[in-house]
N, C-alpha and C positions, 0 to 999 in steps of 0.2 A: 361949655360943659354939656347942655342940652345937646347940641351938637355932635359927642362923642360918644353920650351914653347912647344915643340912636344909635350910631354905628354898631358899638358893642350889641346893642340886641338884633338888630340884624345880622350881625354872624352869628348868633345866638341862636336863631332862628334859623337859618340854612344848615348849620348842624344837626341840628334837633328835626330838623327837615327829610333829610336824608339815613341819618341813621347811621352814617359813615363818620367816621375819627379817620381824619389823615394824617398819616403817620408823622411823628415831627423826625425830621431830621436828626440822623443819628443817634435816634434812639433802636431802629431795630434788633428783631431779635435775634441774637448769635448762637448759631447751631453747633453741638459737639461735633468737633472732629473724629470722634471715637466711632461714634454712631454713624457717620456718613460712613464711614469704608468699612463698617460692619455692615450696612444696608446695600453697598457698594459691590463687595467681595462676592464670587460666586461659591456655589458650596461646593469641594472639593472632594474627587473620587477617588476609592480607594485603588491602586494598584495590583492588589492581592487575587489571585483567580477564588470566585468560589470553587471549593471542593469539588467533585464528579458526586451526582447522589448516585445513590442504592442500585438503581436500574443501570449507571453509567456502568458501572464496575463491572455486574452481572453480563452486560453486552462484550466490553473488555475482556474479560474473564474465555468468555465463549471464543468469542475470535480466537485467542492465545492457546485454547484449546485445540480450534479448528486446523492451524496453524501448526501444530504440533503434532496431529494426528496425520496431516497430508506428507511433513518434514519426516515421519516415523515411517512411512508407506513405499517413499522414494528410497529411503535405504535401504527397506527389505528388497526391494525390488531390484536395484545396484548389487546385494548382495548376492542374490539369486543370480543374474546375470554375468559376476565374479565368476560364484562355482561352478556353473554352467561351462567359462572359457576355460577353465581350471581342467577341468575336465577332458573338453576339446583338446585342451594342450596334451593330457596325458596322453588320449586316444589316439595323436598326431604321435607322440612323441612314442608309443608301443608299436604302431604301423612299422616306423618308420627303422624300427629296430629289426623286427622281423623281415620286411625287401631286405635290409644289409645283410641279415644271418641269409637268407635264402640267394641270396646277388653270390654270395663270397662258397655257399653251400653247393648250388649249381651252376657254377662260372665255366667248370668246365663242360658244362652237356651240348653248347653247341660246337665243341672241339668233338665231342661225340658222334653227335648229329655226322657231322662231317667226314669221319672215318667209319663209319658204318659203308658206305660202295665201296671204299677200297678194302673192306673187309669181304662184300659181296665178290668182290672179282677174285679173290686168294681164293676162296669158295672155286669160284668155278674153276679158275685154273689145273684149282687139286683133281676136280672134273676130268678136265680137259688130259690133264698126267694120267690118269686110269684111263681113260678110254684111247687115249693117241701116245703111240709111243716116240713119237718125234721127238726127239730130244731139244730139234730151235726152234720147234713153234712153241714151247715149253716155256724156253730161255723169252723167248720174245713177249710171250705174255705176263713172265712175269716181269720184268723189264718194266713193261706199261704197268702195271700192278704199282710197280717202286715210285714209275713217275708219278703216277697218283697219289700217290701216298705224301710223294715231300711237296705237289701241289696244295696240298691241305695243308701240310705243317705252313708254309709260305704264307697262303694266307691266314693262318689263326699267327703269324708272325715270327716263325720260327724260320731261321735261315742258315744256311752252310757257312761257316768261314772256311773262307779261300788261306792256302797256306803254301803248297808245292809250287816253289820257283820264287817265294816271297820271303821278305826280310824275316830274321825271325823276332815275333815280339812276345814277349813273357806273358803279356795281358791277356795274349788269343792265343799263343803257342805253347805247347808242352814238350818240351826236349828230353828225350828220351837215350840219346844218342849221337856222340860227334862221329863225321867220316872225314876221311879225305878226300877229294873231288876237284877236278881241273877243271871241271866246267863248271863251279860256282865259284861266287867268290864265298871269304870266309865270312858267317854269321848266315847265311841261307839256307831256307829250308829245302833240302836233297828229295823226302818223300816223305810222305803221312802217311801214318801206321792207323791212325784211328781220327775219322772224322770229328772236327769240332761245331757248333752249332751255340748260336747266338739266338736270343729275343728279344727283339726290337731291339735296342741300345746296350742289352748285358750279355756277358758271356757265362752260361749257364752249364756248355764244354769245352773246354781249349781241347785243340786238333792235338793229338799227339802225333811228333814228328822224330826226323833225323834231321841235322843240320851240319852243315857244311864247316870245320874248323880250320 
């Protein structure tokens, strides 16, 4: 018994020594589960944007104005540069009216142009008749007068149909007249009463003729 109680107050004593209680077995203490994954848990952000404040809007605001004033500037500008072509078009489209009335008004003055020497030379010729009574220098000049004269029409494109000794055709020929003739055959043109004259590809006179029946 001495024996044991010793013992007890020397653990008694190493207790009381230290100050420390070691924990008995299976007694510790059990923490709420609530509480851990409340201390645990981080705190959670919201997703919502803040609002733009007062200053945001007012910058906004400006821009869309800025933005509006430049979009309004470009139009005018586009618009201006419309009536402008608008314009040009008419201006092109008046020109272009007046060359045609004037093209179609003096089409003939270089056929003019052109008959004017063979008008000079009829002139002198008439000259030439008062003062010289030759009767074939007369003939001769006017002759050259005449060739001059159907050289112009040739080139402004005016040409002789041929017709004397030729088939008769309705389109170029005007028949005035059947003969009889051993030296054509029948539908031939005998002789032309009146020259025909063609431009360029129309016939503007058929030849009047006689023809062979």
């Amino acid at each position: 018994m001495d024996t044991e109680n010793q013992e007890l107050r020397q653990m008694r004593g190493q207790t009381s020594s230290s100050g420390e209680m070691n924990p008995v077995p299976g007694n510790e203490e059990q923490q709420d589960p609530h509480s851990l994954h409340m201390e645990e848990a981080e705190p959670e952000h919201s997703d919502v944007d803040e609002a733009p404040s007062t200053q945001e809007w007012v910058q906004q605001a400006a821009e869309y104005k800025r933005l509006a004033d430049q979009w309004q500037k470009q139009a005018e500008e586009n618009r201006q540069q419309y009536l402008r072509a608008l314009a040009d078009l008419e201006n092109f489209r008046r020109r272009a009216r007046k060359e045609k009335e004037d093209a179609v008004k003096y089409a003939v003055v270089p056929l003019l142009e052109a008959l004017l020497p063979v008008l000079d030379n009829f002139e002198r010729a008439l000259e030439a008749a008062d003062q010289n009574h030759d009767a074939q220098a007369l003939q001769e000049g006017i002759e050259m007068v005449y060739r001059q004269f159907l050289n112009v029409l040739s080139q402004a494109g005016l040409t002789l149909i041929e017709a004397e000794g030729k088939p008769f055709d309705p389109h170029q020929h005007h028949a005035v007249m059947q003969v009889d003739s051993e030296e054509h055959e029948p539908g031939m043109v005998v002789e032309e009463l009146q020259a025909g004259y063609r431009y360029l590809d129309r016939v503007i006179r058929p030849s009047m003729v006689k023809i062979s029946s």
